[in-house]
C-alpha positions as CSV (number, residue, x, y, z in Angstrom):
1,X,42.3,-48.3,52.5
2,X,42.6,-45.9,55.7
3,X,41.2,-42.2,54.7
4,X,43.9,-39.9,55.9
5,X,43.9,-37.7,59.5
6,X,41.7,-34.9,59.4
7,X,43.6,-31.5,59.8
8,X,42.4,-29.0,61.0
9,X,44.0,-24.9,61.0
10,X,42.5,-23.0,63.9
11,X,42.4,-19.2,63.2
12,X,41.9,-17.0,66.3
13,X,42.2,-14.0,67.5
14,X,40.5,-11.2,69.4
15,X,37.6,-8.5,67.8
16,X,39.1,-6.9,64.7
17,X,42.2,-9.1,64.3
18,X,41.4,-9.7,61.1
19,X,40.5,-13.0,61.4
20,X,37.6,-13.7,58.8
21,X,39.2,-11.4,56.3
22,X,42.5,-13.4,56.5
23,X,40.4,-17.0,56.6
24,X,38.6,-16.0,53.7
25,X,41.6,-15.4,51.6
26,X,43.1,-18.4,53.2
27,X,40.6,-19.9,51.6
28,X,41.6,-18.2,47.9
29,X,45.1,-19.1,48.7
30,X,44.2,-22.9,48.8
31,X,41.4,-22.7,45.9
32,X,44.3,-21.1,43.7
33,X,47.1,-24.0,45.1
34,X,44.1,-26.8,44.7
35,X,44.3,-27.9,48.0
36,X,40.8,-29.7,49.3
37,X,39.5,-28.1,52.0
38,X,36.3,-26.5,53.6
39,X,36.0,-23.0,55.1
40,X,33.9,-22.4,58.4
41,X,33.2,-18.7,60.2
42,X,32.6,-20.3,63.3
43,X,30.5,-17.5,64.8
44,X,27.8,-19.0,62.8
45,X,27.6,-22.0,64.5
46,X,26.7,-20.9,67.5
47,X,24.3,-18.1,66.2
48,X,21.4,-18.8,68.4
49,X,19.1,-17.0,70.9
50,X,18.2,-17.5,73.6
51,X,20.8,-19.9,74.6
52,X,20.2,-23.8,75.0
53,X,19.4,-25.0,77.8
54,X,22.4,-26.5,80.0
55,X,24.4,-25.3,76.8
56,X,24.9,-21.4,78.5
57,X,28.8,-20.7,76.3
58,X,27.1,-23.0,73.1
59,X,29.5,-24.7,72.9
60,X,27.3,-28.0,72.6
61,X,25.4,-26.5,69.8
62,X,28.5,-25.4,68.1
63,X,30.2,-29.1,68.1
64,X,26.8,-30.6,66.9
65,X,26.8,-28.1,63.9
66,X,30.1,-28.2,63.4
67,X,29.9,-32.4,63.1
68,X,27.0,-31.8,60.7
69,X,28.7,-29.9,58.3
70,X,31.9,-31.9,58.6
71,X,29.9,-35.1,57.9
72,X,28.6,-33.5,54.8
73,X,32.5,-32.5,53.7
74,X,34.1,-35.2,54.3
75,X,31.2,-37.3,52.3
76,X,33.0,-35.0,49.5
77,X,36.1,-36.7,50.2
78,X,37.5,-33.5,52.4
79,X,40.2,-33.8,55.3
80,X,41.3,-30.2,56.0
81,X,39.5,-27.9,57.9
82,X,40.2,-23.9,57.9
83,X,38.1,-22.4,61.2
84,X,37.8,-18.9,62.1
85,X,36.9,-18.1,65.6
86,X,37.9,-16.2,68.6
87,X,38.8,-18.7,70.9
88,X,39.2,-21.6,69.0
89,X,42.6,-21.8,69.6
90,X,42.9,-22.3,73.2
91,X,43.3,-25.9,74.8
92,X,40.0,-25.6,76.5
93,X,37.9,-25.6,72.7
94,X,39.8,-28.5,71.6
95,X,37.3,-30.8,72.7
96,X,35.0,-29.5,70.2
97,X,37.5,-29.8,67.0
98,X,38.4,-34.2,68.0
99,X,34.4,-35.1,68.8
100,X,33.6,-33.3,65.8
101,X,35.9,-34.1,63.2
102,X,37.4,-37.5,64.7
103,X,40.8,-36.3,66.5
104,X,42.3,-34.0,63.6
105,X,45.8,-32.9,64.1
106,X,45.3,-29.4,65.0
107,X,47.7,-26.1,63.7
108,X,46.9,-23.0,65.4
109,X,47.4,-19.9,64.7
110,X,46.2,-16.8,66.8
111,X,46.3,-13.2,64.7
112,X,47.3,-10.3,66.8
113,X,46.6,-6.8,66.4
114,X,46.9,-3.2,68.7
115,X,44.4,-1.9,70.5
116,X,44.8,1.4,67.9
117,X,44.0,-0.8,64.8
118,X,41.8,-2.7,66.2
119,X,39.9,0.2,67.6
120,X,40.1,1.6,63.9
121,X,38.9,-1.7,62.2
122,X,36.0,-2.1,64.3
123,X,34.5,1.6,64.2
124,X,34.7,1.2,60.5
125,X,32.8,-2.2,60.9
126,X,30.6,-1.9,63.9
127,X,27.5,0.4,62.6
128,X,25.1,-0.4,65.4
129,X,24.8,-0.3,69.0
130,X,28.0,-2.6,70.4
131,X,30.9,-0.8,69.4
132,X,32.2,-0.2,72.7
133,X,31.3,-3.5,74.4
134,X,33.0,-4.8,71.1
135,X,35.7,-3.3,72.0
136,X,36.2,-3.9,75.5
137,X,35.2,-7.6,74.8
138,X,38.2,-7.4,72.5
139,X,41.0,-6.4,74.7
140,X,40.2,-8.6,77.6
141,X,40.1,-11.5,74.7
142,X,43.7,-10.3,73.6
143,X,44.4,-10.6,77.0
144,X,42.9,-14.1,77.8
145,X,44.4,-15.5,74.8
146,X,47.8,-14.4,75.0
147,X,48.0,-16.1,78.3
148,X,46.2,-19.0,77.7
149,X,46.9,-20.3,74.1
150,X,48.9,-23.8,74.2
151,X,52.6,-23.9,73.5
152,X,53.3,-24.2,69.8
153,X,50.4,-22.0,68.3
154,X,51.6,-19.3,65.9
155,X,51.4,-15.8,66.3
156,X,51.2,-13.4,63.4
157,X,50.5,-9.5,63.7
158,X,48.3,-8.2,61.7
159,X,48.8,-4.6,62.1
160,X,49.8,-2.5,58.8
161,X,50.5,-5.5,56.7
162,X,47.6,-6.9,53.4
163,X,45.6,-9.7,54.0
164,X,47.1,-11.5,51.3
165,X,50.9,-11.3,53.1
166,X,49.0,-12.4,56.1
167,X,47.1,-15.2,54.7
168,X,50.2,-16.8,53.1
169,X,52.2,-16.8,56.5
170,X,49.2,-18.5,57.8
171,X,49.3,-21.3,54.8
172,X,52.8,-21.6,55.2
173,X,52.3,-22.5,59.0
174,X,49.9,-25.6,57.9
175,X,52.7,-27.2,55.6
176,X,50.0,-28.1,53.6
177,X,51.1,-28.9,49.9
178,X,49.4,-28.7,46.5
179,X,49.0,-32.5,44.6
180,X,50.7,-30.6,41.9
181,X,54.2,-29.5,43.4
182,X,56.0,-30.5,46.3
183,X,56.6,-26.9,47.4
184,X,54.6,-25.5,50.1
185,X,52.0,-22.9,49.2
186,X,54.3,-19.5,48.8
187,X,53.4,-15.6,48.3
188,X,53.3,-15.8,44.4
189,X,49.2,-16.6,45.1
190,X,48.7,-13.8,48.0
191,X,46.5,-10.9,46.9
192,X,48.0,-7.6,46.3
């Protein structure tokens, strides 16, 4: 029997988008659905100084972890992915998701935000020295993405609304279904 294509939903966005708030509860909304799935921060992956040699953007070391970890899930019989990252959504990275996982179909789905909330969400977040490269790193990423994300990735503000009304419009982009019920994940799981 052929094991089903690997999925994979690609959550970016720049610095204070919201984007490992809204992937953890992503994560809840799938838990509470029983969908099958594993949850990766993807800033962890490449979480290493200095930088490896030949590797300067770590991106190497990041689809070497990342096929490490989705060896061990899929051992466990998983096929859907939910990945939080900055750029992980932009044509360029996609290299990483097929040698990793095996050629997933990939969903996208870039959070957006303003530079005022964003501002507000990282002073409330940032504590030590890198608030303002944080947040001039942030809006050149806003930037760069909004030009360069492929056709078809979703956009969803984030600005004023609950992580849980966020998170279900970000379900509801995978199509992904609970075993239970042919309807598609809705709001009735979303966090209040």
């Amino acid at each position: 029997m052929r094991r089903p294509e690997p999925e994979a939903l690609l959550i970016g966005g720049r610095s204070g988008a919201g984007k490992s708030s809204v992937g953890w509860e992503v994560a809840a909304l799938l838990r509470a659905a029983d969908v099958a799935h594993a949850y990766i921060e993807g800033d962890t992956l490449d979480a290493v100084h200095p930088t490896p040699d030949g590797d300067p953007d770590r991106s190497g070391i990041t689809e070497r972890n990342l096929a490490a970890l989705w060896a061990n899930y899929t051992d466990l019989g998983c096929r859907r992915l939910v990945y939080t990252n900055t750029a992980s959504v932009l044509g360029s990275e996609e290299w990483i998701f097929r040698s990793a996982l095996g050629g997933p179909r990939i969903i996208r789905v870039l959070l957006t935000a303003s530079d005022a909330t964003v501002e507000e969400r990282l002073t409330a977040r940032e504590l030590g020295s890198e608030l303002q490269q944080q947040l001039r790193r942030s809006a050149f990423m806003a930037r760069h993405l909004e030009r360069h994300v492929p056709d078809g990735t979703r956009r969803i503000a984030t600005d004023g609304r609950p992580v849980g009304d966020i998170a279900a419009d970000v379900v509801a982009a995978t199509g992904w279904k609970s075993p239970e019920s042919p309807e598609t994940i809705s709001r009735a799981g979303s966090a209040n």
